[in-house]
N, C-alpha and C positions, 0 to 999 in steps of 0.2 A: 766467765759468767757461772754462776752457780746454778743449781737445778731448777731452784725455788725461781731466778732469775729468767732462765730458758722459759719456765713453766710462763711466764707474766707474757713475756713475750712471744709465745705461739700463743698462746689466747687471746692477746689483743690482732694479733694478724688474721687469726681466725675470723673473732668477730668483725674487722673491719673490712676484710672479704667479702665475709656476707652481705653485710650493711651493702654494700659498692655492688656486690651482684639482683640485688633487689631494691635499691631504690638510686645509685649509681650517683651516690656521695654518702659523708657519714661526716657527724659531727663528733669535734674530739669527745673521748671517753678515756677512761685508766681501767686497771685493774689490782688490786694488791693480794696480800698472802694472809689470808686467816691466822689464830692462833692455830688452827688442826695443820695449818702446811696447806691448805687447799685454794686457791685462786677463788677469788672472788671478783665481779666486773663494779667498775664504778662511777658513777653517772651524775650528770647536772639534770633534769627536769629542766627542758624547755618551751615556753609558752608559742604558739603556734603564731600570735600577732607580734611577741616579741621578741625574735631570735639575736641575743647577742652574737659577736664577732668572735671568730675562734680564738682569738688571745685572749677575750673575758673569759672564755670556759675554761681555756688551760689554764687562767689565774684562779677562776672558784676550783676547778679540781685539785691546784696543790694544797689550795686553802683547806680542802673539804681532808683533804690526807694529811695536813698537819694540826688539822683541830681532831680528829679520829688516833692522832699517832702511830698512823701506819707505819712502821720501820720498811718497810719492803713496796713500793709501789710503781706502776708503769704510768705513761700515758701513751695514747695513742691518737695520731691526727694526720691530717692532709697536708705533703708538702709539693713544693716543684724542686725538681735536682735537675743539675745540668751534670749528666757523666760523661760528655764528652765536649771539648773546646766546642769542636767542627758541628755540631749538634744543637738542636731547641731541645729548651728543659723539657723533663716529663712528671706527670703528676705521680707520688708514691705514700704508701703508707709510711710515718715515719714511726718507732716504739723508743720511746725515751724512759730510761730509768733516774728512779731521784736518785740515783749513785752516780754523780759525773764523771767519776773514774770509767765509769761502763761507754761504752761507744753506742750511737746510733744505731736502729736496725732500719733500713729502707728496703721496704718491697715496692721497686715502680711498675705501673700497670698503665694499659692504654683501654681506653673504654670509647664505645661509641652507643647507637642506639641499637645495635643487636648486638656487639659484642662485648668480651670484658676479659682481656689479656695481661698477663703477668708476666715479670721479666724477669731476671737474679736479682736472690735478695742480695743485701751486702750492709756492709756495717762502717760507721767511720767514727773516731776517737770524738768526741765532745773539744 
């Protein structure tokens, strides 16, 4: 991963931390790389009566960064992974770059009503 790449990807883990630590979900969101090199976050505007399904927003997001011509951009959303056979999935942040040569980033975390725990992050090939 390049820097500019690392940089997409701590920002959307960031934000998607917090989102999870204060309202204990988050709808996908991206992030891409200005002309300066600086991370910028990037967002759908959602209607409060009409919340599309997280596959509509990751579709208006790639859409929103190839009508923009972002060369560089993340997305970031809620998945379940199963890391082990013997195991129930768990829920995690996943960070997807529009470069599919790049590998997934997942941060899985366990949340309750007072708590909000995180496990190793880890990565896996597209």
């Amino acid at each position: 991963m390049t820097e500019e790449q690392e940089a997409l990807s701590e920002h959307c883990l960031e934000i998607a931390k917090e989102m999870l630590s204060l309202n204990h979900e988050f709808y996908p969101f991206g992030a891409f790389i200005g002309k300066s090199g600086i991370v910028h976050p990037m967002g759908i505007e959602i209607e409060p009566k009409n919340i599309p399904n997280n596959g509509s927003l990751i579709e208006q997001l790639v859409a929103l960064a190839k009508l923009e011509n972002f060369e560089t951009y993340a997305l970031c959303y809620e998945v379940s992974v199963q890391i082990e056979a013997s195991e129930n999935s768990k829920d995690a942040i996943c960070v997807e770059m529009n470069n599919a040569a790049l590998p997934k980033v997942y941060l899985p975390f366990d949340k309750s009503e007072e708590t909000l725990t995180f496990d190793q992050l880890f990565a896996v090939n597209q």
